[in-house]
N, C-alpha and C positions, 0 to 999 in steps of 0.2 A: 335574824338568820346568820350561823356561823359563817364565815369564809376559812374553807379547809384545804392546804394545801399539803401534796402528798412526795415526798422525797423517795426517787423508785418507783415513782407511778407506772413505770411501762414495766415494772421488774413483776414476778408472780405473784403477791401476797399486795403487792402497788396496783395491780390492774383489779383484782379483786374488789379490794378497799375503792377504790374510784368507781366502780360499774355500780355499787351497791349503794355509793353515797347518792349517784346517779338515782336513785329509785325516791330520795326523799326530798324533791326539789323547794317542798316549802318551808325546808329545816336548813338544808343545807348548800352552801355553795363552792364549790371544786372551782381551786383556782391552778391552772394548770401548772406544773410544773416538766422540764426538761433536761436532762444529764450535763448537756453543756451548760447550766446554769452555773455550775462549779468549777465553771473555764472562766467566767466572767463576772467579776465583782459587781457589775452598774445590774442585771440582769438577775444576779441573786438577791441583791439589796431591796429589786422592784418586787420580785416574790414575796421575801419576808416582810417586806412593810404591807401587804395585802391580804396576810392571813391573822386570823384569828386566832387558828389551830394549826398547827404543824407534824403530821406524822412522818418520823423521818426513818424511812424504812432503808434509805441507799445503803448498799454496804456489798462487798466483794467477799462468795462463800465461798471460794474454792480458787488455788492458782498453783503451779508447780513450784512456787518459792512461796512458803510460807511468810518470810517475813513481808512480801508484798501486800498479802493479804493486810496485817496488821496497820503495815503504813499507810496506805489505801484508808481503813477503815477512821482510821484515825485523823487523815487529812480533813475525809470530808465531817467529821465534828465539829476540825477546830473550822473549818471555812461557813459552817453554820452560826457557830460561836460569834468570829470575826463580824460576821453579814447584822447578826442579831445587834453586837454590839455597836458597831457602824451605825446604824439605823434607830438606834435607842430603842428596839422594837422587843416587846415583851407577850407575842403569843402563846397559849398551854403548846407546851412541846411533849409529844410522848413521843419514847424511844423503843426502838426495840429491839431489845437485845434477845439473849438466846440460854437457855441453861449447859451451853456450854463453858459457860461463865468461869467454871469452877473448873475445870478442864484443863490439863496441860499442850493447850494447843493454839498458835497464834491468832486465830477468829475468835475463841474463848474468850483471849485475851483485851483483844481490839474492843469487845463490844463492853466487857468489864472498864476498861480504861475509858472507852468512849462514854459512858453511862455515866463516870465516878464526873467526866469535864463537864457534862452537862448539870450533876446536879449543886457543882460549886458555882454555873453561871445562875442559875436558881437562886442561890445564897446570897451571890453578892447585888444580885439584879433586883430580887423581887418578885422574881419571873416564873411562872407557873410550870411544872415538871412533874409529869409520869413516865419513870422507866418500869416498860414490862419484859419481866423472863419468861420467855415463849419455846415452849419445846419444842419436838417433831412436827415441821406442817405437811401439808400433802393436801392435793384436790387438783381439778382440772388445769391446763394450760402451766401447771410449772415445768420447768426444762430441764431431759434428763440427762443423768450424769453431772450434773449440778445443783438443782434443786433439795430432792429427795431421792430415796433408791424407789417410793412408790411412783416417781414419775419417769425412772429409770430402767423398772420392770413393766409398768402399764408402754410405753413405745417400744422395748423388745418383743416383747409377747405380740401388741396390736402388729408390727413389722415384720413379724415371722422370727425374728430372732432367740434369739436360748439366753435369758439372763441367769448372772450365775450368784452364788449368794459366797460374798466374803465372809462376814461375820453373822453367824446366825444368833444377835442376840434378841434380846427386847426389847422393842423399842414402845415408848411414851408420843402419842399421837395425837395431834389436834387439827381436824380439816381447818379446812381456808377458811368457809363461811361461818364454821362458829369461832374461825379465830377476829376473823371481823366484825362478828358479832360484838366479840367482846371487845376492842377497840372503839366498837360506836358508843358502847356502854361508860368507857372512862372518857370520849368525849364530851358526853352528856352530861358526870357526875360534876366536871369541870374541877376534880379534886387535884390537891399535890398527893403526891406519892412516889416517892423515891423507886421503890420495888415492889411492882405487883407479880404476882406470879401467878401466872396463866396454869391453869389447871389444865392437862392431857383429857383427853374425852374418851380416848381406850387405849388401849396399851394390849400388843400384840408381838408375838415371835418371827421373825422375818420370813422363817420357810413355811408360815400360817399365811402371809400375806401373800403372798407369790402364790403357795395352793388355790388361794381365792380367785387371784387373779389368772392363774391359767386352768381354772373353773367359768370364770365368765370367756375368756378367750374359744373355748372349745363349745361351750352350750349356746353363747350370746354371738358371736363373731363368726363359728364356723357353722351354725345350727339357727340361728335366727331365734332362739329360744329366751325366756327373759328367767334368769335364773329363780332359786331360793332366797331369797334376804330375808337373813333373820333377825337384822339390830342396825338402826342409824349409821353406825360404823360399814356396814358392809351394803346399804342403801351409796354411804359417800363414797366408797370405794369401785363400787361397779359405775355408778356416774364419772366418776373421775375415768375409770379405765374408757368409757363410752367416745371421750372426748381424745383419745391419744390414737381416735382409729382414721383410717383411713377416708372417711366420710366422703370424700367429692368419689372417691372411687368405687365406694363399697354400697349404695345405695344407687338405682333405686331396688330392692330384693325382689326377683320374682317369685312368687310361689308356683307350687307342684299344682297343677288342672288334671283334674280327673272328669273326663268329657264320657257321656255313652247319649245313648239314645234321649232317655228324659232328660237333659242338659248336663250340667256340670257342676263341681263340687271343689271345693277350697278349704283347707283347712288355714284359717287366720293366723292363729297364736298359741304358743304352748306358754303356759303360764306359771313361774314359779312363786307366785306372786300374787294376790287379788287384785281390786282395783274397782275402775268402770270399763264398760263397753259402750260406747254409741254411735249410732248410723246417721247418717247427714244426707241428703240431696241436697243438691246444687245447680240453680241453673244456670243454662250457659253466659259467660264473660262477667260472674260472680267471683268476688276472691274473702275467703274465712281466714281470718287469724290474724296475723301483722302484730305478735304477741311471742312474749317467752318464756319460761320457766328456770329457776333456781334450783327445785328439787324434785320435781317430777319425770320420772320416763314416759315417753310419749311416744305411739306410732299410728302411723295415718295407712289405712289400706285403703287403695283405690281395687274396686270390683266390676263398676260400669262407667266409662264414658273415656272422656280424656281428658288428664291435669298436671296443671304445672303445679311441682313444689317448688320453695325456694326455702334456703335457707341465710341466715348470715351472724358469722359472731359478732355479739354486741362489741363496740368500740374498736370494729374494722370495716373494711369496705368491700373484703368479694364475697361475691353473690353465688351461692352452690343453685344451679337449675339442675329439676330432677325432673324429667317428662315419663309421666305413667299413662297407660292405658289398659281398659277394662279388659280388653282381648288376653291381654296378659296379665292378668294380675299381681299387684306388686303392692310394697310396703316401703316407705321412710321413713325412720326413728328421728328424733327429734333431742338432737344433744340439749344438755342443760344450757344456758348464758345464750343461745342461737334463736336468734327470733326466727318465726317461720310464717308459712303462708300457702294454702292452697286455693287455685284459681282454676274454675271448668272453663278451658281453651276447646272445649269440642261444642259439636250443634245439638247435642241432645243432655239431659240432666246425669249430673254428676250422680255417683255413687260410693259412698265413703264409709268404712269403718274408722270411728275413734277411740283406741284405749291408752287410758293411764292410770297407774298403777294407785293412785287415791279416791278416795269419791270427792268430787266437786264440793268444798265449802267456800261458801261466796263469802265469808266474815276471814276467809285467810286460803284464798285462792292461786297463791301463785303462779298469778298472769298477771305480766307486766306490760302494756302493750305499747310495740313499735314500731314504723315500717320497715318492715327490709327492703 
């Protein structure tokens, strides 16, 4: 079993990588790591001597004095360097840098220079090194105005706000999870390699992405609607935008009841999308799920009875309650990385629609199951 510790583990591209190593616990083991570990020599030294693998993601994207940036970036190299060397400790370290590389710009810079220190302690150490040049990232929970502009238009748009487009170029894009993907990939290869270079998964115009996203803003957000997706790219893009919404607030959806003499009528879900549909009963003080998904969109309608949702993001601790009842009919979507759970709190049998937009394959089902 590797032991794999993660540099940034609380930063966006650090929480990723850590929930996902989380999935393969007979492979791998996550040895925590902490920001103030780079305040404290005794506390770094006890990390680097416990890992295997080191992905060393820390790094400063953005500040109003560029040379900070740089020096920041660069500090914390050499104090992996110093820790590694202190320690005699020779885990694969993969780096990652950015194809800004080549850029006349102080982060460019930092991560170029940090790359060049890491792969001369390789040299003279012996010590196992992959630096990857990773373009554009973008996917759920990165932070905007710092991260990405996609995680800077997805909180405008979910927040009611107007984002505005600086430069309308092209930009080279690779989600979170297949950038992680491929980092599980060179952890596994256990290869050296100076410079990989992470290949973009699509490549897009800025006021194409913004279109999109104040396309799910208006169908998804203000219409309860599950749009069009036409390609991987625009499946990770409406998931991402899914998760920058307001969620404790914005659920649970009632729907429109159309009542006459022979009973009443619901209209469920407008579908831009295939998938499955399926009906559940539940009897009372029953609870389904305690599971999460990766890539799936999910909404649970309650039609008859009463139930508690809950939801919770993995690798936090508040708990979103959502009380539905059949009198009113109502709906919760089911962000990606949130474990969920529905439980019949009332005396008589649950009544549930379940759709998500794949058909069920149990040989690669992503459901991962947890409690919330």
């Amino acid at each position: 079993m590797l032991k794999i510790g993660i540099t940034g583990q609380a930063g966006f591209i650090g929480t990723h990588l850590y929930n996902t190593l989380g999935l393969f616990t007979e492979e791998f083991q996550r040895i925590d790591f902490r920001k103030e570990y780079f305040e404290d020599e005794v506390l770094l030294n006890d990390f680097v001597s416990k890992c295997d693998v080191i992905v060393h993601l820390a790094a400063m994207n953005r500040h109003n004095d560029p040379q900070v940036i740089y020096d920041t970036n660069i500090r914390l190299v050499e104090k992996l360097i110093q820790s590694l060397t202190h320690t005699n400790c020779k885990p694969h370290i993969l780096f990652s840098s950015s194809t800004q590389e080549e850029k006349d710009n102080q982060y460019g810079k930092s991560k170029k220079v940090g790359r060049e220190l890491m792969i001369n302690w390789a040299k003279k150490t012996g010590g196992k090194f992959t630096g990857m040049i990773i373009p554009n990232v973008f996917g759920p929970f990165g932070h905007p105005n710092y991260n990405s502009v996609v995680a800077t238009f997805c909180h405008k748009l979910s927040h009611n706000e107007v984002p505005k487009i600086e430069v309308d170029g092209e930009m080279k894009l690779i989600y979170v999870g297949e950038l992680v993907a491929e980092i599980l990939k060179q952890i596994r290869s256990g290869k050296n390699d100076n410079e990989v270079l992470v290949s973009s998964t699509s490549e897009s115009k800025v006021s194409i992405i913004l279109t999109l996203l104040e396309k799910y803003k208006s169908e998804y957000q203000e219409k309860g609607e599950i749009p069009f997706i036409d390609s991987t790219f625009e499946l990770n893009l409406f998931n991402t935008f899914r998760c920058y919404m307001d969620i404790k607030n914005h659920f649970p959806v009632k729907y429109t009841q159309h009542t006459d003499p022979r009973g009443s009528f619901v209209e469920v879900i407008r579908l831009g999308v295939g998938g499955q549909v399926s009906f559940s009963t539940t009897v009372p003080g029953i609870t389904r799920g305690n599971h999460y998904h990766t890539r799936k969109i999910e909404r649970f309608a309650v039609i008859k009875g009463k139930a508690l949702i809950q939801l919770r993001r993995i690798g936090t601790h508040e708990v979103l309650d959502f009380y539905l009842d059949g009198k009113e009919p109502a709906y919760v979507d089911m962000p990606i990385w949130y474990t969920h759970n529905i439980k019949n709190i009332g005396d008589e049998v649950l009544y549930t629609n379940f759709w998500i937009n794949e058909f069920y394959d149990p040989s690669d089902s992503d459901t991962y199951f947890e409690n919330v």
